[in-house]
C-alpha atoms as a printed R data frame, in Angstrom:
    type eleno elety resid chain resno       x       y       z
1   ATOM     1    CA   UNK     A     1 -81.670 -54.000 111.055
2   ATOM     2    CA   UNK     A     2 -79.619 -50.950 110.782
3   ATOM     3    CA   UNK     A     3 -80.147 -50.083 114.313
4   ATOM     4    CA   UNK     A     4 -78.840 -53.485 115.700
5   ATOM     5    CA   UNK     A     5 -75.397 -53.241 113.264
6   ATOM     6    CA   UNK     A     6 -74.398 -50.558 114.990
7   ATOM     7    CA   UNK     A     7 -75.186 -51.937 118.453
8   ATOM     8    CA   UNK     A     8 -72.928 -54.617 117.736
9   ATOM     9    CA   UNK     A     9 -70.293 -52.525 116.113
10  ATOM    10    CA   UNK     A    10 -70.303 -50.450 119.009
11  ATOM    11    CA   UNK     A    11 -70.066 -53.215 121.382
12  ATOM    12    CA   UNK     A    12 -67.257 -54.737 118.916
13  ATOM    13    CA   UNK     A    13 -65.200 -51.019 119.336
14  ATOM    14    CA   UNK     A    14 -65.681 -51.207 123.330
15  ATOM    15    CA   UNK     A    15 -64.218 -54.621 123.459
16  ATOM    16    CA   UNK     A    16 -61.337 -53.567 121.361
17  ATOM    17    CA   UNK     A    17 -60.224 -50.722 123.419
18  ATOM    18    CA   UNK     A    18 -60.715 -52.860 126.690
19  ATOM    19    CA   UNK     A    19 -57.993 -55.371 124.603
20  ATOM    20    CA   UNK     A    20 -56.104 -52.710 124.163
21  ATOM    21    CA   UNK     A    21 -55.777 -50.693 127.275
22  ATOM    22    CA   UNK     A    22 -55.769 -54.222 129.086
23  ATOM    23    CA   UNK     A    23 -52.346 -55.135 126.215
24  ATOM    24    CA   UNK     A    24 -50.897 -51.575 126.752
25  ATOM    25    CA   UNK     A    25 -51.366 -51.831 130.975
26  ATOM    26    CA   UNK     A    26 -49.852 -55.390 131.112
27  ATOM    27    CA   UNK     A    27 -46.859 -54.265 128.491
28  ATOM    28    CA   UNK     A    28 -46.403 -51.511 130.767
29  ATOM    29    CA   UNK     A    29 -46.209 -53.643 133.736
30  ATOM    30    CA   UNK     A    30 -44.262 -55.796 132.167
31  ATOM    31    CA   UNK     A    31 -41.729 -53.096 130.901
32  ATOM    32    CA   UNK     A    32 -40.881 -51.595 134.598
33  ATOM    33    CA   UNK     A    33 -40.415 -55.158 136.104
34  ATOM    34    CA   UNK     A    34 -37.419 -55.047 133.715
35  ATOM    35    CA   UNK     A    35 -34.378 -55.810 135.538
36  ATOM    36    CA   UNK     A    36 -31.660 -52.055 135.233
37  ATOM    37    CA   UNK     A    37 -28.503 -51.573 136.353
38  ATOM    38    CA   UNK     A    38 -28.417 -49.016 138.916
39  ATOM    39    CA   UNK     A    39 -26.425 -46.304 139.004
40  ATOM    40    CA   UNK     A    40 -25.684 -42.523 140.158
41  ATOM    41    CA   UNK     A    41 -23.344 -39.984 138.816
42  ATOM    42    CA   UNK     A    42 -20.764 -37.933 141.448
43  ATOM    43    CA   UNK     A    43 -18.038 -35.860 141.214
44  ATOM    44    CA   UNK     A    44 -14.294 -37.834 141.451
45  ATOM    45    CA   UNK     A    45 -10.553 -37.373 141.677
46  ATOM    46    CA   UNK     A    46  -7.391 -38.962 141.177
47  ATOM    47    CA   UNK     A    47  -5.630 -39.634 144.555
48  ATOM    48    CA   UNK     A    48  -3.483 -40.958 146.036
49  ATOM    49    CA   UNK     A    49  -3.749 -44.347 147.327
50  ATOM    50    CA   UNK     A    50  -1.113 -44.773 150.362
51  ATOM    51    CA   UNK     A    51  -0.306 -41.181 151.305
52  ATOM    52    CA   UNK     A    52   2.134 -40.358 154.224
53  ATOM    53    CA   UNK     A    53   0.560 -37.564 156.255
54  ATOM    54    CA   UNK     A    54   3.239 -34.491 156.850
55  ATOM    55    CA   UNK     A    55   2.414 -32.946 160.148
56  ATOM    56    CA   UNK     A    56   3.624 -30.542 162.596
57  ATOM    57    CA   UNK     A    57   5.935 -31.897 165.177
58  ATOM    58    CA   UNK     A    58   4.944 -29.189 167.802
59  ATOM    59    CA   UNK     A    59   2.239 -25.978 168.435
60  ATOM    60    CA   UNK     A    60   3.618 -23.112 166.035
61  ATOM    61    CA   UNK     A    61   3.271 -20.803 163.430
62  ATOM    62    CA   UNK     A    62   3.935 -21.933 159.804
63  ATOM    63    CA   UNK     A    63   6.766 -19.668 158.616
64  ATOM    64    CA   UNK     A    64   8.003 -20.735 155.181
65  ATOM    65    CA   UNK     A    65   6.687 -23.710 152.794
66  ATOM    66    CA   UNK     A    66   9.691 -25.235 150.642
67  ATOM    67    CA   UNK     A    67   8.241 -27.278 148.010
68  ATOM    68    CA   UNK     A    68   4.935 -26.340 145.778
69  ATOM    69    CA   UNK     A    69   1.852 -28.975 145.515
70  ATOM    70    CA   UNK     A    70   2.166 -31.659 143.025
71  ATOM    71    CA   UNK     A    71   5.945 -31.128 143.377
72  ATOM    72    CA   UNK     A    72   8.541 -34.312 143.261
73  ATOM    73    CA   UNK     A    73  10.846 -34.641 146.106
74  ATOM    74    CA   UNK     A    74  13.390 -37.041 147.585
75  ATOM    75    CA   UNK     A    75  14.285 -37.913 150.979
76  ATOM    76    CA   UNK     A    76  15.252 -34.814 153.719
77  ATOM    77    CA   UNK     A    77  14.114 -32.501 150.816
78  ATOM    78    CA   UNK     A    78  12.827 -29.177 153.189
79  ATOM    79    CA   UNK     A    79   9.100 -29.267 153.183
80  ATOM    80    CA   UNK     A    80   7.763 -26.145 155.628
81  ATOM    81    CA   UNK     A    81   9.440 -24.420 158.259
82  ATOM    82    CA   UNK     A    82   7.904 -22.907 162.002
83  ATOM    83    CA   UNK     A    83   7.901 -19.367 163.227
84  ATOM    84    CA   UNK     A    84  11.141 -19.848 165.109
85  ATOM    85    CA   UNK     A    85  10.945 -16.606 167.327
86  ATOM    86    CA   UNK     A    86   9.288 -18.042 170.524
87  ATOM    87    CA   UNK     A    87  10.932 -21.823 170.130
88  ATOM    88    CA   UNK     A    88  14.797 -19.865 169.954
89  ATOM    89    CA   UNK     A    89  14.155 -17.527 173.293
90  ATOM    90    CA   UNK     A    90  12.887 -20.439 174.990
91  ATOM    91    CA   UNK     A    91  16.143 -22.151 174.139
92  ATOM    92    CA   UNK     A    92  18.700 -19.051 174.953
93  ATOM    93    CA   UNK     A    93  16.729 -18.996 178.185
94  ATOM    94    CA   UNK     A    94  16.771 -22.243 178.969
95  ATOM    95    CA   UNK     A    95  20.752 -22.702 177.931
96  ATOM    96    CA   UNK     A    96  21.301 -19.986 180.408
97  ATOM    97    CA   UNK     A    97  19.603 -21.774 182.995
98  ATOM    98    CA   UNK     A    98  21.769 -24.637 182.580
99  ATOM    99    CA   UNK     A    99  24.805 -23.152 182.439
100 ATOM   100    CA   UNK     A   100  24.126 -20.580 185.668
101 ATOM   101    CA   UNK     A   101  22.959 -24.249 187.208
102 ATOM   102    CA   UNK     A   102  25.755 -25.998 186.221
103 ATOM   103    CA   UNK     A   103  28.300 -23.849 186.970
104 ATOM   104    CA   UNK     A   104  26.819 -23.706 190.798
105 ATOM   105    CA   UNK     A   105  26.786 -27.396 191.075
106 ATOM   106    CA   UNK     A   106  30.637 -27.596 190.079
107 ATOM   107    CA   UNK     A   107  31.694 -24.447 192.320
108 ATOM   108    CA   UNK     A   108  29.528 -26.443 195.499
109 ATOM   109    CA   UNK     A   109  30.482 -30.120 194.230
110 ATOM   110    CA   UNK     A   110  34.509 -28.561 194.777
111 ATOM   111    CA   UNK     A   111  33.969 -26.829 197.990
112 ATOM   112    CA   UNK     A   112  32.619 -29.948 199.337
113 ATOM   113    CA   UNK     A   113  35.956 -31.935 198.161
114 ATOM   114    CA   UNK     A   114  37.641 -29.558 200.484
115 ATOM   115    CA   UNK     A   115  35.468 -30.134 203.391
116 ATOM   116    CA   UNK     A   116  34.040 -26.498 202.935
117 ATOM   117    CA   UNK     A   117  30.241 -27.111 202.467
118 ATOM   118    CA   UNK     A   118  27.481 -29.900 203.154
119 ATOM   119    CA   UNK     A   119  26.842 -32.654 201.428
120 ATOM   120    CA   UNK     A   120  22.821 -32.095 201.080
121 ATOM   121    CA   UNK     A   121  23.319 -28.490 199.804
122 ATOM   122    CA   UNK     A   122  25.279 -30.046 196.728
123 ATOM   123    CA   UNK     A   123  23.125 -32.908 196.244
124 ATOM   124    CA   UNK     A   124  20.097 -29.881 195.597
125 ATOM   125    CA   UNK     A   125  22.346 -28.031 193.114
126 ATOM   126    CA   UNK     A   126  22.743 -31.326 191.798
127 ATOM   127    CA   UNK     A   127  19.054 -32.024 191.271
128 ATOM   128    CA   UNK     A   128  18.551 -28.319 189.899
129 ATOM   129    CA   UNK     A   129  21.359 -29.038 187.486
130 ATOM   130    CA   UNK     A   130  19.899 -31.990 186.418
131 ATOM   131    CA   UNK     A   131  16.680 -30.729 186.192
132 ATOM   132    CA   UNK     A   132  17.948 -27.805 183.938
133 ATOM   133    CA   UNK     A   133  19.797 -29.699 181.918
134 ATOM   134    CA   UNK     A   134  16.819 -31.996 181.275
135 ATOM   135    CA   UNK     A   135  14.735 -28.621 180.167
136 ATOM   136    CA   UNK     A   136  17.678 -27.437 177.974
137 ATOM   137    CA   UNK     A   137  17.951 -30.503 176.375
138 ATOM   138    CA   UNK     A   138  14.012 -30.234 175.499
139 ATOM   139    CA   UNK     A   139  14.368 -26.731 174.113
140 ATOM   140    CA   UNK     A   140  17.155 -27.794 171.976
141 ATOM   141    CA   UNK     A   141  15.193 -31.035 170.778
142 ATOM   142    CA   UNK     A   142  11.730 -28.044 169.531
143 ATOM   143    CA   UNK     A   143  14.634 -26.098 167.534
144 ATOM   144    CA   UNK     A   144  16.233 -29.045 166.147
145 ATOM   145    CA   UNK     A   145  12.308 -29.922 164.948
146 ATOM   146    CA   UNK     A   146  11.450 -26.110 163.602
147 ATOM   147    CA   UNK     A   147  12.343 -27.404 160.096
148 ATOM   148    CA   UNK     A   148  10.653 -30.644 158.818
149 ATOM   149    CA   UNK     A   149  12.110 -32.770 156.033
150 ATOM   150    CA   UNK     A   150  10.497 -35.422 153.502
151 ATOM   151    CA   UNK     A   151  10.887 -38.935 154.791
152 ATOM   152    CA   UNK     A   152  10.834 -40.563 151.349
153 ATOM   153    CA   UNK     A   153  10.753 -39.129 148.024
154 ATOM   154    CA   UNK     A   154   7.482 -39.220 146.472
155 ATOM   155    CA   UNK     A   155   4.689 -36.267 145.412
156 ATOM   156    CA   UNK     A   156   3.971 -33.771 147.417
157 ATOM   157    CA   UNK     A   157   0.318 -32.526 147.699
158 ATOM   158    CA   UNK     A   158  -1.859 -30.140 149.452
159 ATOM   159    CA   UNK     A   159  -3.922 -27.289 148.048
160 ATOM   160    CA   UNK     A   160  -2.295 -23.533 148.741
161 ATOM   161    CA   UNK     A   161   1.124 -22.771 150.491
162 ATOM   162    CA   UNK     A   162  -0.268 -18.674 150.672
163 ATOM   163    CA   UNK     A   163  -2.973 -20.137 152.866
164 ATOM   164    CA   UNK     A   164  -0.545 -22.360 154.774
165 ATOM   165    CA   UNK     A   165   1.613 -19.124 155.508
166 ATOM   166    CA   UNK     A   166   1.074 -17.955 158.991
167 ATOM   167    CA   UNK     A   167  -1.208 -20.710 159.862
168 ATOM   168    CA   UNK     A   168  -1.564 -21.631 163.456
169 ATOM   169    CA   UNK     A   169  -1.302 -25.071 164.097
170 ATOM   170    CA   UNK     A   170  -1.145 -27.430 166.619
171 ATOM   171    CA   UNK     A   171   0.985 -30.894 167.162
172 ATOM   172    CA   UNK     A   172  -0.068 -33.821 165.021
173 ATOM   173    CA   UNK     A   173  -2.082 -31.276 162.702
174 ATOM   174    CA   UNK     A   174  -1.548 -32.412 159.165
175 ATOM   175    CA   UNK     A   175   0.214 -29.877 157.079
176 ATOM   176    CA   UNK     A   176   0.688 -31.960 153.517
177 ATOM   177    CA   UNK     A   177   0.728 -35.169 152.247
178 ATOM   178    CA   UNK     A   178   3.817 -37.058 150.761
179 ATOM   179    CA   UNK     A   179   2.273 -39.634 148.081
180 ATOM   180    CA   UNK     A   180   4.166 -42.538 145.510
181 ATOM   181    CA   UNK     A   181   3.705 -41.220 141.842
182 ATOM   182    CA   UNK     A   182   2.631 -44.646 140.666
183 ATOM   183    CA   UNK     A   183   0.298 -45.585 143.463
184 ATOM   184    CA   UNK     A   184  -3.005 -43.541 142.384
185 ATOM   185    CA   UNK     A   185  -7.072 -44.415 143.531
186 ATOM   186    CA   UNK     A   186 -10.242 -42.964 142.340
187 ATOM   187    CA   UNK     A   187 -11.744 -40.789 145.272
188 ATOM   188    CA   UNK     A   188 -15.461 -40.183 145.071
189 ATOM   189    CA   UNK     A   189 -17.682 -38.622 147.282
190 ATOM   190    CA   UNK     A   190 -21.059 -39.860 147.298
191 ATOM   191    CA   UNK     A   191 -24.349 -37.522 148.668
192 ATOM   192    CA   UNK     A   192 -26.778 -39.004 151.054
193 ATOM   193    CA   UNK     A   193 -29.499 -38.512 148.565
194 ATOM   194    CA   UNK     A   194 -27.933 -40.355 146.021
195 ATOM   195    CA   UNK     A   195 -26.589 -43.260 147.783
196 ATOM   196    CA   UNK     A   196 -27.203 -46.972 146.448
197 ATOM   197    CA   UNK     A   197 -25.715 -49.938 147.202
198 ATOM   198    CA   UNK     A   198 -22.352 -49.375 147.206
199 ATOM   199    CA   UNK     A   199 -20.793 -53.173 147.473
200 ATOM   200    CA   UNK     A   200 -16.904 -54.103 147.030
201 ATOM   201    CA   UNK     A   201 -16.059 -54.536 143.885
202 ATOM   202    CA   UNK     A   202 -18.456 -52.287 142.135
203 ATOM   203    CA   UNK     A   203 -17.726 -51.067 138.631
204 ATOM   204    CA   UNK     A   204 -16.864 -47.279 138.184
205 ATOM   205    CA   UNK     A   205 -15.985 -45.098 135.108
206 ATOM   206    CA   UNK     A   206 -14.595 -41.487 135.584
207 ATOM   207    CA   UNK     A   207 -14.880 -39.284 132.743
208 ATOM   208    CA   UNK     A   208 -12.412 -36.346 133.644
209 ATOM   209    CA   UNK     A   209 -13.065 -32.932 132.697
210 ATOM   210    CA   UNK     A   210  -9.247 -32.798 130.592
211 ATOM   211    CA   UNK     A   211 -10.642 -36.036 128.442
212 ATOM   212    CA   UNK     A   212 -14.193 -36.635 128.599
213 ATOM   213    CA   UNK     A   213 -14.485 -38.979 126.064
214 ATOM   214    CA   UNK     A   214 -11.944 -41.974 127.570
215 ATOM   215    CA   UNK     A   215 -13.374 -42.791 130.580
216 ATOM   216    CA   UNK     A   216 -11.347 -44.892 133.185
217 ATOM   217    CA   UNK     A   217 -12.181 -47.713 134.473
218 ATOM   218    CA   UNK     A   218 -12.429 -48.622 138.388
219 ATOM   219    CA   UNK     A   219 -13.871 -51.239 140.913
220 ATOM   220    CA   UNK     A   220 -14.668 -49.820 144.575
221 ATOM   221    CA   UNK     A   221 -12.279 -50.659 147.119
222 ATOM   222    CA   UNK     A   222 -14.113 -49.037 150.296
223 ATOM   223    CA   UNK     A   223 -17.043 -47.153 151.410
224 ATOM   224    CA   UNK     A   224 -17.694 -45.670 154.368
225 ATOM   225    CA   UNK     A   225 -20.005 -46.489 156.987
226 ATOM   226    CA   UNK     A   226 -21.000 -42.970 157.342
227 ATOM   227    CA   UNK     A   227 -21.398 -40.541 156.132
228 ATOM   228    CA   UNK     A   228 -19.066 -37.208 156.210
229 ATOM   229    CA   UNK     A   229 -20.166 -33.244 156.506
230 ATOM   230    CA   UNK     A   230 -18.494 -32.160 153.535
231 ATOM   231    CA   UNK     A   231 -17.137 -28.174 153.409
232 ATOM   232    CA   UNK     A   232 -20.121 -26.982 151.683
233 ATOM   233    CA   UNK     A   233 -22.242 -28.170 154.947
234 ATOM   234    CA   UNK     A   234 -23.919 -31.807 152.465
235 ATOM   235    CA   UNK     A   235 -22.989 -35.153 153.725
236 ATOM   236    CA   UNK     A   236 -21.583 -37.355 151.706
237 ATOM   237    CA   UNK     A   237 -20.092 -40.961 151.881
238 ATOM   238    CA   UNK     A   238 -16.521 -41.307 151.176
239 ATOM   239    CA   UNK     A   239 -15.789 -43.343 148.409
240 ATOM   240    CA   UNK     A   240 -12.454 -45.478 146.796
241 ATOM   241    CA   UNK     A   241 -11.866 -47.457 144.054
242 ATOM   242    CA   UNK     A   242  -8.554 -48.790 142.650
243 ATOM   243    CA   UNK     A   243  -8.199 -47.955 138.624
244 ATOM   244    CA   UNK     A   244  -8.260 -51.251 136.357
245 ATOM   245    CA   UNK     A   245  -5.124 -49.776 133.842
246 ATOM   246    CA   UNK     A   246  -2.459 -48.312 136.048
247 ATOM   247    CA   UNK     A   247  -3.319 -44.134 135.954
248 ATOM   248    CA   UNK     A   248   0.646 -43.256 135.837
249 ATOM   249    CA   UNK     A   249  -0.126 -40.901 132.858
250 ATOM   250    CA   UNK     A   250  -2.580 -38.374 135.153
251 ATOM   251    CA   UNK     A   251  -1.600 -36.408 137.919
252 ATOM   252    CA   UNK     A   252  -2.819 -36.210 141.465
253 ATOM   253    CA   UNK     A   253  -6.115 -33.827 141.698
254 ATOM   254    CA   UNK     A   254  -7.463 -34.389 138.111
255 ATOM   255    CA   UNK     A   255 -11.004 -34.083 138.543
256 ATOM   256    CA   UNK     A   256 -14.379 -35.226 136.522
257 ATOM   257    CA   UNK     A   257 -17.692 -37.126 136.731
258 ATOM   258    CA   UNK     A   258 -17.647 -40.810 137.753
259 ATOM   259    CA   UNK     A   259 -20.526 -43.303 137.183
260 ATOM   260    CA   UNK     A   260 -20.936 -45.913 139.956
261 ATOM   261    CA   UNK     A   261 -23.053 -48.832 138.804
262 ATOM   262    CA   UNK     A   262 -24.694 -51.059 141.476
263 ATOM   263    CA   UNK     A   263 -26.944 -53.721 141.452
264 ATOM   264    CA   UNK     A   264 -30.019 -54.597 138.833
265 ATOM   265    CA   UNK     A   265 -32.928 -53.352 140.144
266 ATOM   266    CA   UNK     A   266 -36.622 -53.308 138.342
267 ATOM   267    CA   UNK     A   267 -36.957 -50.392 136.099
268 ATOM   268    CA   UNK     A   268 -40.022 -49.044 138.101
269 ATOM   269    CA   UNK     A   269 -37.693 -49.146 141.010
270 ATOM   270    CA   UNK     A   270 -34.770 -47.385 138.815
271 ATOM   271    CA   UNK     A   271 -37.570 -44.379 137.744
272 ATOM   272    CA   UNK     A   272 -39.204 -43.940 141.234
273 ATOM   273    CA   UNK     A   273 -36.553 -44.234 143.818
274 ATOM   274    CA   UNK     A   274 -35.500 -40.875 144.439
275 ATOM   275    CA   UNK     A   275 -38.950 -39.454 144.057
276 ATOM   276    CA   UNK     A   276 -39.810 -42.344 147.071
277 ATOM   277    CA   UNK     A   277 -36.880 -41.246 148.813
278 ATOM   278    CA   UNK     A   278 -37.417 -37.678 148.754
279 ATOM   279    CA   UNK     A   279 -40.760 -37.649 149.922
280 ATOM   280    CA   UNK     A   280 -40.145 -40.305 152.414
281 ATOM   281    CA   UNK     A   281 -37.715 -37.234 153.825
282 ATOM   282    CA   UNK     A   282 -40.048 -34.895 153.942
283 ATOM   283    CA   UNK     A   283 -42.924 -36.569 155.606
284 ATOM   284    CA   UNK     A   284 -40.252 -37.708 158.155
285 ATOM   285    CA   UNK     A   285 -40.402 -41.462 157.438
């Protein structure tokens, strides 16, 4: 009777719920096997995409910077000067040289046309002469160089010229960077934890912090192989990508948020990747 209904009612709910949980557990399933784009958000910059580095021709002191950052030059426009105190002795001292050299040589070299001295002593003056002249022309050659001038006209760009005042700096050392207005890349820097696939040709949109709501548009150009200690001590892989639209409108330096999309992945793989990663980390695997 009464007592067997609800036996089989009982029975009936169980069943039900098993349908259920088994429905809900293969939707589930079925949900995170969705195929995701992948993606990661980092911080990005307009740059510039063929920049001429500006560096110092010789070991000095930066004395004077010419032009400001993000300023337009042309060609032999001043750029930065050297501390010329050390570079101008070292020429007076060396002219003098030269000229106390020379001047032997030719008093010797006339003697010797008279039959009044050797010929080896004025073939030694000769070499010391030479040899002088040879240093004096160097010394000249570091003053002629104290002043460096734009090679092109273009942008000019670097970050401070009160920090590049009195900075020591060595030859070779890049001082600025002399960039074409109209030739601009999207330079991303990507953190180790973050890192997906990062394939040529990748789609990119920067949202930059003066216009948040137009994002540009980009497709990766190059990434690096590895990865680069960054000055707040992360490493990060350094990232390009060439704009879609010419950026002719924004200047060099703009900064924002890019998204990098990479490949579809599952969604389970999408949720649970950096969680993975992390603790794969800190175990040490």
């Amino acid at each position: 009777g009464r007592k067997n209904f609800y036996k089989r009612r009982k029975r009936s709910l169980s069943l039900k719920k098993k349908y259920y949980l088994l429905a809900a557990g293969a939707l589930s399933i079925g949900l995170l096997c969705l195929p995701v784009r992948q993606s990661v958000v980092v911080s990005g910059e307009i740059a510039p995409s063929h920049p001429v580095a500006i560096t110092s021709p010789m070991d000095g002191v930066v004395k004077t910077i010419f032009v400001q950052p993000n300023q337009t030059v042309t060609k032999d426009t001043k750029l930065f000067s050297l501390d010329p105190t050390d570079i101008v002795a070292a020429y007076k001292v060396a002219e003098k040289t030269w000229l106390v050299a020379k001047e032997k040589y030719r008093r010797v070299a006339q003697q010797y046309f008279y039959g009044q001295n050797n010929k080896m002593e004025m073939q030694t003056l000769k070499a010391e002469a030479d040899k002088s002249a040879s240093e004096f022309a160097y010394a000249r050659s570091r003053v002629n160089k104290l002043v460096s001038y734009a090679p092109k006209s273009g942008v000019i760009i670097y970050d401070n010229p009160v920090e590049l005042t009195g900075k020591p700096v060595v030859t070779g050392e890049k001082i600025m960077e002399l960039a074409n207005p109209t030739e601009k890349s999207l330079l991303l820097w990507v953190p180790v934890a973050d890192a997906i696939n990062l394939a040529r040709g990748g789609s990119v949109k920067l949202f930059l912090d003066t216009q948040p709501l137009s994002p540009l548009t980009a497709r990766i150009t190059y990434a690096a192989y590895n990865a680069i200690k960054r000055p707040d001590g992360k490493f990060a892989y350094r990232v390009t990508a060439d704009f879609i639209k010419p950026a002719t409108a924004y200047r060099f330096g703009l900064q924002g948020q890019a998204k990098i999309y990479g490949q579809r992945v599952s969604l389970f793989y999408y949720l649970f990747w950096r969680p993975v990663s992390a603790v794969r980390r800190w175990v040490g695997l």
